[in-house]
N, C-alpha and C positions, 0 to 999 in steps of 0.2 A: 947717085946721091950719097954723101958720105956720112958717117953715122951721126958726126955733129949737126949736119943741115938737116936729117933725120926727127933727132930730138927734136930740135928747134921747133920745127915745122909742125910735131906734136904739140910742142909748150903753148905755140901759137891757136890751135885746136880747141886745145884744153881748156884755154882763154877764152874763150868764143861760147863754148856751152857750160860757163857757170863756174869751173872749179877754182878760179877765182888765185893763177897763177901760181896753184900745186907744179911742181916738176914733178913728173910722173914717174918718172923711172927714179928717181930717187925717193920719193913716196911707196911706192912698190917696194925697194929693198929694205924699207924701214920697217914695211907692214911684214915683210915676209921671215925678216931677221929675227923682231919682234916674237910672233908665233903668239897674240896678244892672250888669246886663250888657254893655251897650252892643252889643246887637243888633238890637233890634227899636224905632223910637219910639213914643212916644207912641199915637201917630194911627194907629189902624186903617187907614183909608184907607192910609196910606201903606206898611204890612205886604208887600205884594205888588211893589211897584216894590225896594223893600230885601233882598227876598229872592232877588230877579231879580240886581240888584247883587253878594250875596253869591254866588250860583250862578257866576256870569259870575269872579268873583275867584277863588273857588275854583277853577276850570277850568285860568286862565289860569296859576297858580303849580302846578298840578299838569303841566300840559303842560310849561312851564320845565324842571322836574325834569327831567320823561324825554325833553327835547330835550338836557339835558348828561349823560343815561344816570347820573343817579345816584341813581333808582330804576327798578325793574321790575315786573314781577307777580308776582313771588318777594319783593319786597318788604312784609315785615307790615304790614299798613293802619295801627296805632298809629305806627310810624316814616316811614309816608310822611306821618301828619300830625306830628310832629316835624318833618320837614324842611323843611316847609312854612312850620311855623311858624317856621324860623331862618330861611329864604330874606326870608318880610316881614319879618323883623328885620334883616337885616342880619347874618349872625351864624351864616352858615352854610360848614361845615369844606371842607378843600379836597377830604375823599373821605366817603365812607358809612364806612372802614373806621378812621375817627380813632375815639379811647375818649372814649365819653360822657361828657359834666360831670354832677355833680351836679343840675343842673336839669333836665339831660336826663332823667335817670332819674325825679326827680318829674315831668314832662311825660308821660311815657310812661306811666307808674303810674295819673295821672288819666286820660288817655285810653282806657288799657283798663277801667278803669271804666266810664266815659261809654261804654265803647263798648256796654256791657250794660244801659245804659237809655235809650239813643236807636236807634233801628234807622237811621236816612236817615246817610249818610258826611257829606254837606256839613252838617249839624246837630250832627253828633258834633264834626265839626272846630271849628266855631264858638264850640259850648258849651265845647270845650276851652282855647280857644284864650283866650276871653275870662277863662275861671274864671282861668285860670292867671292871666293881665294883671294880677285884680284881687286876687289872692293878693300880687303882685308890685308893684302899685304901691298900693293902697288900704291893707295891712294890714303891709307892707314895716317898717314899723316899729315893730306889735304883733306881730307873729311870734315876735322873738327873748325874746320877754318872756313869751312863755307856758309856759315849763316853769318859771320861777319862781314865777307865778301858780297853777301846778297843786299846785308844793308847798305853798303855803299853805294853797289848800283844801282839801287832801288832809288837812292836819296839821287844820283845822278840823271838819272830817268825822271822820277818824282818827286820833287822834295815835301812838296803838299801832304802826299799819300803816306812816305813814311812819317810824317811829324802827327797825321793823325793816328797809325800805329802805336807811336811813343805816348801819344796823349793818351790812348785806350787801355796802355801797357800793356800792349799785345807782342811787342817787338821780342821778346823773352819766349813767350810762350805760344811762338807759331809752331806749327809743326813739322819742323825742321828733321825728325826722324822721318816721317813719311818721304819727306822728299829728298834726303840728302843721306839717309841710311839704306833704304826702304828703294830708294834710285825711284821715287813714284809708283811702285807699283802697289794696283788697290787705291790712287789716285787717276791716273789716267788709262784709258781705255787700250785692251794692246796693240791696237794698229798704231797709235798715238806713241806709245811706251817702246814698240821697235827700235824707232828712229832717233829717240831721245839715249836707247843702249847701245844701238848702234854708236854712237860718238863718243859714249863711254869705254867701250871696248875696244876701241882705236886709240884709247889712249888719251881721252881730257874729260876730268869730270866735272869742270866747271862749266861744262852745259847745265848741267843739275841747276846753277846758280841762278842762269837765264831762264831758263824753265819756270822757277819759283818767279820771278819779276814778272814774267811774260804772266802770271797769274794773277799777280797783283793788278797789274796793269788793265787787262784785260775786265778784270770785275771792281774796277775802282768804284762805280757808282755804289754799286751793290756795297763793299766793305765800309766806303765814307758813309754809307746810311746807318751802318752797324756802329753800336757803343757797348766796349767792354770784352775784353778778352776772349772772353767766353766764347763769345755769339761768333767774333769776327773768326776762331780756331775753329770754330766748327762747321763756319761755310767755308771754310778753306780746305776742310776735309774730307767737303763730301760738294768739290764744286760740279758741274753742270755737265754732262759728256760730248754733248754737240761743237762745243767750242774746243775741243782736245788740239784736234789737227791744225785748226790755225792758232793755238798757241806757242804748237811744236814749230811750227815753219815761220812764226818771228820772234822766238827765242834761239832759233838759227842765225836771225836776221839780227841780234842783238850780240848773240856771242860772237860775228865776225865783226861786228859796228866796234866793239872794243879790244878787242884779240886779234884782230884781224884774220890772217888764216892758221889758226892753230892745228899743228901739226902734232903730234904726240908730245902734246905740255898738258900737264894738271893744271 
């Protein structure tokens, strides 16, 4: 069999159990090219010397800290990796006791995530550390453009549903940082929240956008009952945990309904 009939034969495969007419081999050298994380390369071989590297990094920026005592063992693990992470940036306050920025607070929010699906601390830090980066420099400039995007599809999904939004003048004031800063987490639950970073970290973060509708959608009754901003922000903030997974798996169903199969597109 020659390596063209090969392929094919895969493509044909691949078609068959859902992946919805990926070419795989050229998905594979995008993912690998890629390095979307920028943790680990390429080359197996070389797994083990990188992670020694990272061990030794982490060490030495954690020892730093508590050579200028401004952390201790009373310090919550989420914020000793905060500090860590301002310390490699450059960008770290002159006490533990300054008020958190904005970033900070999303930093923290993902990390106590992460912290529930990684057990190892220097994995947790890392995972965090990077996710955040590429929040920050990869998507920096689709970020601010997805609560616009969510009303569109919202209105095209439901136009009922957003015109009660606008009437409530809730449309301004959803909580579009929870979900689009925040990437949900501290919203959905993290078996839920995997699969939603999972497609973030390959590269498209307008699953975030479907996510958000799939929310809407999902608690339309419950929202149309509500009147006034307020009320409707704050069941959206603290909506319901049961329904997580099937909102993740037709917000999947929604991002390929309009995207069709996005491959490393914002």
């Amino acid at each position: 069999m020659t390596e063209d009939s090969q392929r094919n034969f895969r493509s044909v495969y691949y078609e068959k159990v859902g992946f919805r007419g990926v070419e795989e081999k050229k998905s594979l050298e995008i993912l690998l090219k890629d390095d979307c994380l920028g943790i680990l390369p390429p080359h197996h071989e070389s797994h083990a010397q990188v992670m020694m590297y990272r061990k030794e990094q982490y060490s030495d920026v954690l020892h730093a800290l508590e050579v200028i005592r401004f952390i201790s063992d009373a310090t919550p693990q989420v914020e000793v990796y905060l500090y860590m992470h301002r310390l490699e940036s450059g960008k770290l306050p002159r006490s533990p006791s300054f008020p958190l920025e904005p970033e900070d607070e999303v930093f923290l929010a993902i990390a106590k995530a992460m912290e529930e699906m990684v057990e190892d601390s220097i994995d947790c830090y890392w995972l965090t550390r990077c996710f955040v980066n590429q929040l920050n420099n990869k998507y920096r400039d689709f970020l601010p453009q997805l609560p616009k995007a969510f009303e569109q599809y919202l209105n095209m999904e439901d136009s009922r549903l957003l015109s009660h939004l606008k009437t409530s003048s809730a449309v301004s004031k959803l909580p579009y940082d929870l979900w689009f800063k925040r990437c949900f987490a501290g919203c959905l639950p993290e078996s839920s929240l995997q699969r939603v970073w999972d497609k973030v970290i390959s590269g498209s973060c307008k699953i975030l956008v479907f996510v958000a509708v799939e929310i809407l959608l999902t608690f339309k009754i419950k929202v149309m009952a509500l009147n006034g901003a307020e009320k409707i922000t704050k069941f959206l903030e603290n909506i319901p945990q049961d329904s997580s997974d099937a909102i993740v798996s037709k917000a999947v169903d929604l991002w390929h309904k309009h995207c069709g199969t996005p491959v490393h597109s914002a």
